[in-house]
Backbone as ProteinMPNN parsed JSONL, in Angstrom:
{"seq_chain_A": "XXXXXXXXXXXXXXXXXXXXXXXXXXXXXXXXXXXXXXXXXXXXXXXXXXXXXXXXXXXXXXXXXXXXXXXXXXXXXXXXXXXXXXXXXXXXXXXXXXXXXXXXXXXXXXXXXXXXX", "coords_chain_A": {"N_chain_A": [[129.857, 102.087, 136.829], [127.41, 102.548, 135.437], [128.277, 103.484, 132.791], [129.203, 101.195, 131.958], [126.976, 99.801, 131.97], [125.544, 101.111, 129.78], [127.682, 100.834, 127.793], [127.504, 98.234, 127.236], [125.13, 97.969, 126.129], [125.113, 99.67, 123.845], [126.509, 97.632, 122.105], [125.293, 95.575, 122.352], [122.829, 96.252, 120.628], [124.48, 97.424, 118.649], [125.192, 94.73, 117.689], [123.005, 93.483, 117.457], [121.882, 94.326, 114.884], [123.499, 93.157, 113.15], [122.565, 90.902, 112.417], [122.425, 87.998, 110.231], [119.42, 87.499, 107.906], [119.301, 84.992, 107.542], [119.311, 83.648, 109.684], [117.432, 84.299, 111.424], [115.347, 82.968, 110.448], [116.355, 80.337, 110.137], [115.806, 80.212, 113.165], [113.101, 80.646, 113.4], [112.007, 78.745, 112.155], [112.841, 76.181, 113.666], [111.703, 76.869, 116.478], [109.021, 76.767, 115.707], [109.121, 74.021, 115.046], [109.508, 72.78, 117.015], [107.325, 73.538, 118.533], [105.608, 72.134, 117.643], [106.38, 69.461, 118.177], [106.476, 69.575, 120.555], [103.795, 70.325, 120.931], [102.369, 68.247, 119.227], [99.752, 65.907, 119.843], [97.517, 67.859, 120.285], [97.642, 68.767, 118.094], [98.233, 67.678, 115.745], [96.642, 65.231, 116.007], [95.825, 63.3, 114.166], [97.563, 62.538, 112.011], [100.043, 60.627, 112.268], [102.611, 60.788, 111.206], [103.693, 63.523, 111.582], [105.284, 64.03, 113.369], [107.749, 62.859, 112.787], [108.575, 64.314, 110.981], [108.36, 66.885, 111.819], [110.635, 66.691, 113.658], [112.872, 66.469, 111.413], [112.659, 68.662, 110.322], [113.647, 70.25, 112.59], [115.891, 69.419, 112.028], [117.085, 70.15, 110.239], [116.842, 72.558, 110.606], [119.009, 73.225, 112.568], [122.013, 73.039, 111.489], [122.252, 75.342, 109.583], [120.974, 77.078, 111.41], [122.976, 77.545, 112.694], [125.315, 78.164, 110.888], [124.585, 80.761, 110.05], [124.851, 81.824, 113.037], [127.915, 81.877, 112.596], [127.928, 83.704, 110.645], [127.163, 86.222, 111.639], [129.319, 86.183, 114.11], [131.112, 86.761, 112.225], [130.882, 88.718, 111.013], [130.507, 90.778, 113.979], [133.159, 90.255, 114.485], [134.484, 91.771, 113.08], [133.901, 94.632, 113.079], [134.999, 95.073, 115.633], [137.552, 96.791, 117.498], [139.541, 96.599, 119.36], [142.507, 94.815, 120.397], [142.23, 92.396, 122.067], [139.3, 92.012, 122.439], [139.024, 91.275, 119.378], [141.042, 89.149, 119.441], [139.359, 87.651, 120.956], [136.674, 87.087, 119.505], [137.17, 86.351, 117.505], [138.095, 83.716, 118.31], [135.562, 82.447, 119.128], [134.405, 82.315, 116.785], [135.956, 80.577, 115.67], [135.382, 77.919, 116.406], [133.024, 78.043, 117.007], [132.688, 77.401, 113.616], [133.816, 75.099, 114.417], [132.333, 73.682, 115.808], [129.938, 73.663, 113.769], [131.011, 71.63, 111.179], [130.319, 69.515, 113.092], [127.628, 69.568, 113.917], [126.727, 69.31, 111.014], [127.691, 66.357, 110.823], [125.742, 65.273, 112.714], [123.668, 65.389, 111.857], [123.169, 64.31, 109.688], [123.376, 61.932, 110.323], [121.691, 61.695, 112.285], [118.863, 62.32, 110.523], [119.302, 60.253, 108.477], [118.548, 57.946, 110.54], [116.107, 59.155, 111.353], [114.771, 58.928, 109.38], [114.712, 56.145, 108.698], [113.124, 55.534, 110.398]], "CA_chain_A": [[128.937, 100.991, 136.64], [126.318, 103.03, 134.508], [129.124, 103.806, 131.937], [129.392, 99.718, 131.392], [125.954, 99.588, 131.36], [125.524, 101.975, 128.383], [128.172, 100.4, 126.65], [126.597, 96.761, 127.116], [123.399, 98.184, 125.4], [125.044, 100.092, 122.615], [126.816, 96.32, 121.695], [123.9, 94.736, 121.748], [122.21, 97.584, 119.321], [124.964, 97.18, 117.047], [125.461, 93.225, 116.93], [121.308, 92.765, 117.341], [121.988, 94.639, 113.351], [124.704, 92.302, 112.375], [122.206, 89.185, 112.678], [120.968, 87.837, 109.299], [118.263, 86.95, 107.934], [119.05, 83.694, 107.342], [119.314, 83.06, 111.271], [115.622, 84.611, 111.884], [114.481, 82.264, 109.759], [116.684, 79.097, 111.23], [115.116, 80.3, 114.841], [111.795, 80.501, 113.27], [112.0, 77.322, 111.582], [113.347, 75.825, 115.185], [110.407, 77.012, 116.891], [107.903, 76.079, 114.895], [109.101, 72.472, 114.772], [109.108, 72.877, 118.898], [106.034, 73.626, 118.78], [104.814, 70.807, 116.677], [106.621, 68.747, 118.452], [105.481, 69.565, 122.408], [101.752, 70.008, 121.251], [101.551, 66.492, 118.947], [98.845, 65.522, 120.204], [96.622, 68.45, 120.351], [97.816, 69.987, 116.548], [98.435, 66.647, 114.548], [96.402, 63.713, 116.63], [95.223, 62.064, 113.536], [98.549, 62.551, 111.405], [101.494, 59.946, 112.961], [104.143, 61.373, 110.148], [104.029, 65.079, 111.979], [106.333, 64.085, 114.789], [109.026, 62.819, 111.699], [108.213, 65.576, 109.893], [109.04, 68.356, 112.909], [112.042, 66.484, 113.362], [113.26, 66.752, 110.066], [112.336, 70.402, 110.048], [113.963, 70.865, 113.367], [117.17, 68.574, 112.036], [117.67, 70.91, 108.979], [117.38, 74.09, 111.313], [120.162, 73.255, 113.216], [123.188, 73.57, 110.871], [121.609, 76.41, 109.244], [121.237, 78.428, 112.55], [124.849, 77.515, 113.317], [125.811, 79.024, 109.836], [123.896, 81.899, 110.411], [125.751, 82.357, 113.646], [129.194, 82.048, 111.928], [128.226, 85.029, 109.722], [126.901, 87.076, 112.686], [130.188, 86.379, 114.518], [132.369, 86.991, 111.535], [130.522, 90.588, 111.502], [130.71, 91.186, 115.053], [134.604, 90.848, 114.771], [135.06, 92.778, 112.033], [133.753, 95.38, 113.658], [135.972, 95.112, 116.908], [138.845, 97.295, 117.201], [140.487, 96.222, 120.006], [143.035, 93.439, 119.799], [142.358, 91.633, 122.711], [138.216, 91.647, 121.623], [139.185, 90.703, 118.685], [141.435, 87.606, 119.402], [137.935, 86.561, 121.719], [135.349, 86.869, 119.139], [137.941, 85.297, 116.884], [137.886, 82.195, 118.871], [134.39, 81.978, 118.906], [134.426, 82.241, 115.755], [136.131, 79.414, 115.096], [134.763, 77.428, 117.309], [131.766, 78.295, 115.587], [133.076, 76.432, 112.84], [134.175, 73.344, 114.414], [130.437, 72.916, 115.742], [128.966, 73.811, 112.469], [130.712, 70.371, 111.448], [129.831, 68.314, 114.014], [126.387, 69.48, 113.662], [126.735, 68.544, 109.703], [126.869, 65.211, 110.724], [125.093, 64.711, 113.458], [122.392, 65.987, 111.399], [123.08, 63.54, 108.263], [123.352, 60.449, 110.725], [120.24, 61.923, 112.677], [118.133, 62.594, 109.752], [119.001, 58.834, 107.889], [117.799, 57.396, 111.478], [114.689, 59.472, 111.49], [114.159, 58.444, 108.032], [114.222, 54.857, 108.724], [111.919, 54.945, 111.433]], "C_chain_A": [[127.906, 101.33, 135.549], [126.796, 103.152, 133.48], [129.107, 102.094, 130.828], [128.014, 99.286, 130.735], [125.424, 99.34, 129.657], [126.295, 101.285, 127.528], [127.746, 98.988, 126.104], [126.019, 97.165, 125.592], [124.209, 98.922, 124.395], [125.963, 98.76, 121.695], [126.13, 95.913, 121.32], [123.091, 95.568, 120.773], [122.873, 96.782, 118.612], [125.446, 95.483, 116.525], [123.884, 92.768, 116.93], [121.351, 93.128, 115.59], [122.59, 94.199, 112.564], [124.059, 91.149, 112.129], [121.806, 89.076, 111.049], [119.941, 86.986, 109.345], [118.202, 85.422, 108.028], [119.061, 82.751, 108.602], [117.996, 83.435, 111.885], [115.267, 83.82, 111.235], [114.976, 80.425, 110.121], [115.891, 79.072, 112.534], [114.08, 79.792, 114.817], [111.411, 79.236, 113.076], [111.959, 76.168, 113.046], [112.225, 75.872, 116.295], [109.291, 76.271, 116.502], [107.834, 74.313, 114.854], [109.11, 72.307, 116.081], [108.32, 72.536, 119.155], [105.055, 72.504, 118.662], [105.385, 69.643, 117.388], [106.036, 68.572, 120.327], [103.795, 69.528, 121.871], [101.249, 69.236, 119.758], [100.239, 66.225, 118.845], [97.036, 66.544, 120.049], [96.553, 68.979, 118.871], [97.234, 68.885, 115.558], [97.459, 66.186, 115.604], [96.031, 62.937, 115.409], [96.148, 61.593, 112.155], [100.317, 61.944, 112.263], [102.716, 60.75, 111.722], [104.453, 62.645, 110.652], [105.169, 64.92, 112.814], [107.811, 63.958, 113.596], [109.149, 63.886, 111.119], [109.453, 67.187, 110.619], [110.613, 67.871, 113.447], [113.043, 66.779, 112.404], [113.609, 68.31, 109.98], [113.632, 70.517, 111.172], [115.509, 70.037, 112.967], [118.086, 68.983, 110.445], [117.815, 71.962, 109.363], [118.685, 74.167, 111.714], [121.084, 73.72, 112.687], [122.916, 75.148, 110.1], [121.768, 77.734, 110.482], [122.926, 78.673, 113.06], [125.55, 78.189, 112.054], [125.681, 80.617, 109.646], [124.787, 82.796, 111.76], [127.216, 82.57, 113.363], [129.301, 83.398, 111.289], [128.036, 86.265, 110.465], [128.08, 87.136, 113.429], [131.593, 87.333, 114.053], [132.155, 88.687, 111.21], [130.7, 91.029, 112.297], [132.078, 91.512, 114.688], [135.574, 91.83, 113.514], [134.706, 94.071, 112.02], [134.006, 95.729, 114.857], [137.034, 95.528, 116.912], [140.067, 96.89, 118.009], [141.18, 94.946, 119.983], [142.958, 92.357, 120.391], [140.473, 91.224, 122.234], [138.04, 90.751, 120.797], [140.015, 89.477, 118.372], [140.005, 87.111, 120.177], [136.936, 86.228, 120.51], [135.687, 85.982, 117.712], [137.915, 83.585, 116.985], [136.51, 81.854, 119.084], [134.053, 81.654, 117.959], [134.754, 80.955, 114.999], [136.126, 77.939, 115.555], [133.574, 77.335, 117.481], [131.357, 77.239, 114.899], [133.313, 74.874, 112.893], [132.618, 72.489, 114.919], [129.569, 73.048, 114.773], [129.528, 72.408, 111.94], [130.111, 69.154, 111.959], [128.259, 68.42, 113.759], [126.101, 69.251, 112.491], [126.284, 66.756, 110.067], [126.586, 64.379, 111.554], [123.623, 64.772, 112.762], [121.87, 64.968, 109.813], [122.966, 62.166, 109.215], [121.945, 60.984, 111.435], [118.907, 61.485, 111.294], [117.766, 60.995, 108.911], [118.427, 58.172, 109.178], [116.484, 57.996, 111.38], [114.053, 59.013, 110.385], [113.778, 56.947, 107.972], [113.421, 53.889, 109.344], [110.219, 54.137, 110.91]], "O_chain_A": [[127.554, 100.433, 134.783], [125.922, 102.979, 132.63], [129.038, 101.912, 129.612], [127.791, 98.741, 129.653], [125.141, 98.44, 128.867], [125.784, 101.016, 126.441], [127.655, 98.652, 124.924], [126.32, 96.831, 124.446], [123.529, 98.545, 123.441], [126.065, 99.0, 120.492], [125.976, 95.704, 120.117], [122.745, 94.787, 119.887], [122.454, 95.779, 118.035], [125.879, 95.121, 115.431], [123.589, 91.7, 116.394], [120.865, 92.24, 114.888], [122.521, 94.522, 111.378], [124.732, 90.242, 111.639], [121.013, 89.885, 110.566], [119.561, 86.151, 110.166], [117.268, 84.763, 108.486], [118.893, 81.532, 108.626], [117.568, 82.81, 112.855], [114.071, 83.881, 111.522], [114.177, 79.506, 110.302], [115.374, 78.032, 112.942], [113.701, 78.886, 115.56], [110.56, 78.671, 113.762], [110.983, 75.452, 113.267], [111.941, 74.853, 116.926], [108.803, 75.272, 117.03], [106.859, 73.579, 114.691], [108.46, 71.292, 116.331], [108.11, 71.528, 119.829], [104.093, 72.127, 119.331], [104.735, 68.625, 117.15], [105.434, 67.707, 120.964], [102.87, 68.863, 122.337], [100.165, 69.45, 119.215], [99.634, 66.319, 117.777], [95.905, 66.116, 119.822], [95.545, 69.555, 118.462], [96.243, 68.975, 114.833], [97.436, 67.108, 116.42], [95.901, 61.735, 115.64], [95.809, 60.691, 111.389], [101.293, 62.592, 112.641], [103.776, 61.186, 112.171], [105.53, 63.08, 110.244], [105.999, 65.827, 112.873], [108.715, 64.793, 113.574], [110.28, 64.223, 110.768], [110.408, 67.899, 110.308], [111.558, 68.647, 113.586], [114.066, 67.374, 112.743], [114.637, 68.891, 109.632], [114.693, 70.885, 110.667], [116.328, 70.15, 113.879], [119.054, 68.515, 109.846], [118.694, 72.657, 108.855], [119.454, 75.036, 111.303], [121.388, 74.848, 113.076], [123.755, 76.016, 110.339], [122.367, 78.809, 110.477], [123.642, 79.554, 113.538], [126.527, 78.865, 112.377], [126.498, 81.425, 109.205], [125.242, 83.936, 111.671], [127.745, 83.513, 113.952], [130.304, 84.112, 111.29], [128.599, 87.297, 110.1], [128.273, 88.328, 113.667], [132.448, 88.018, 114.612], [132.997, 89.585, 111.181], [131.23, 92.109, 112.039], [132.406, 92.689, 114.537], [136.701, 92.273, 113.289], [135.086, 94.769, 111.08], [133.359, 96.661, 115.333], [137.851, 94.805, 116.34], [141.229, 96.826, 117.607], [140.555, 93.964, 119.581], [143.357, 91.322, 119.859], [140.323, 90.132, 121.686], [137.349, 89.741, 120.93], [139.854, 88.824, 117.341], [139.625, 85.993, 119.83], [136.393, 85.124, 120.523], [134.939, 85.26, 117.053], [137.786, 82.661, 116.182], [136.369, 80.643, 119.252], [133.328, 80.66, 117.919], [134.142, 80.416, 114.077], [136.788, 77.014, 115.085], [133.091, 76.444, 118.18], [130.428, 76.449, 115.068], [133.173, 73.93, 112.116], [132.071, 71.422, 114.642], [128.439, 72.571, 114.882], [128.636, 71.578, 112.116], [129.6, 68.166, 111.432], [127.652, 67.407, 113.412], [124.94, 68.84, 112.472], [125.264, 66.114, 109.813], [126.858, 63.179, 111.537], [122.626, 64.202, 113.204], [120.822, 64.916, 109.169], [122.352, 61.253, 108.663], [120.964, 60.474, 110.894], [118.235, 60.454, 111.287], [116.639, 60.546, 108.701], [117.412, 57.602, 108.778], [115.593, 57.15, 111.312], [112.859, 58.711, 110.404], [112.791, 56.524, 107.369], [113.101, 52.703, 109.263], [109.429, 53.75, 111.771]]}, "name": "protein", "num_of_chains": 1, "seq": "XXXXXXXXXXXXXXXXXXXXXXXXXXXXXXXXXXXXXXXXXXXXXXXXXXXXXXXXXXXXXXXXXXXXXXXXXXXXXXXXXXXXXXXXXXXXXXXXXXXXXXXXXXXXXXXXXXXXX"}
């Protein structure tokens, strides 16, 4: 059981080093428009365009963080030796991909609705 442990935690080490940057900065982005968006009222109250705004922000993170995870995956499995691993992180992988579409254009029909508000 302690053996699994250990190996957990030296995974997570070496795929927490596989992340890039460009996904700390989707998260961040993601957050931040969270933020702006639960406390409205107390940040913006005298600016109505903030709520569109943090949308926007938070409706350009999205595909972005999902790209970000694609490249973090496609590292993970290229650093997986085993073959059965590596058909799993494979299929995440591309599966990945098919929601990095969908979030394309949910994010282009989102974004023209928020725009025409």
């Amino acid at each position: 059981m302690f053996y699994l442990l250990v190996e957990a935690g030296y995974f997570l080490l070496r795929a927490f080093r596989l992340i890039p940057a460009l996904l700390w900065w989707a998260l961040a982005g993601l957050v931040f428009a969270g933020l702006n968006l639960a406390l409205q009222d107390e940040v913006w109250p005298n600016t109505p365009a903030a709520a569109p705004a943090a949308e926007l922000l938070a409706l350009s993170c999205l595909p972005v963080a999902q790209w970000g995870m694609i490249i973090t995956l496609e590292r993970i499995r290229r650093t997986v030796r085993h073959t059965f691993w590596w058909a799993c992180w494979s299929l995440a992988w591309l599966l990945s991909i098919l929601a990095f579409a969908g979030l394309v254009l949910l994010c282009v029909f989102g974004g023209i609705e928020v725009l025409r508000q």
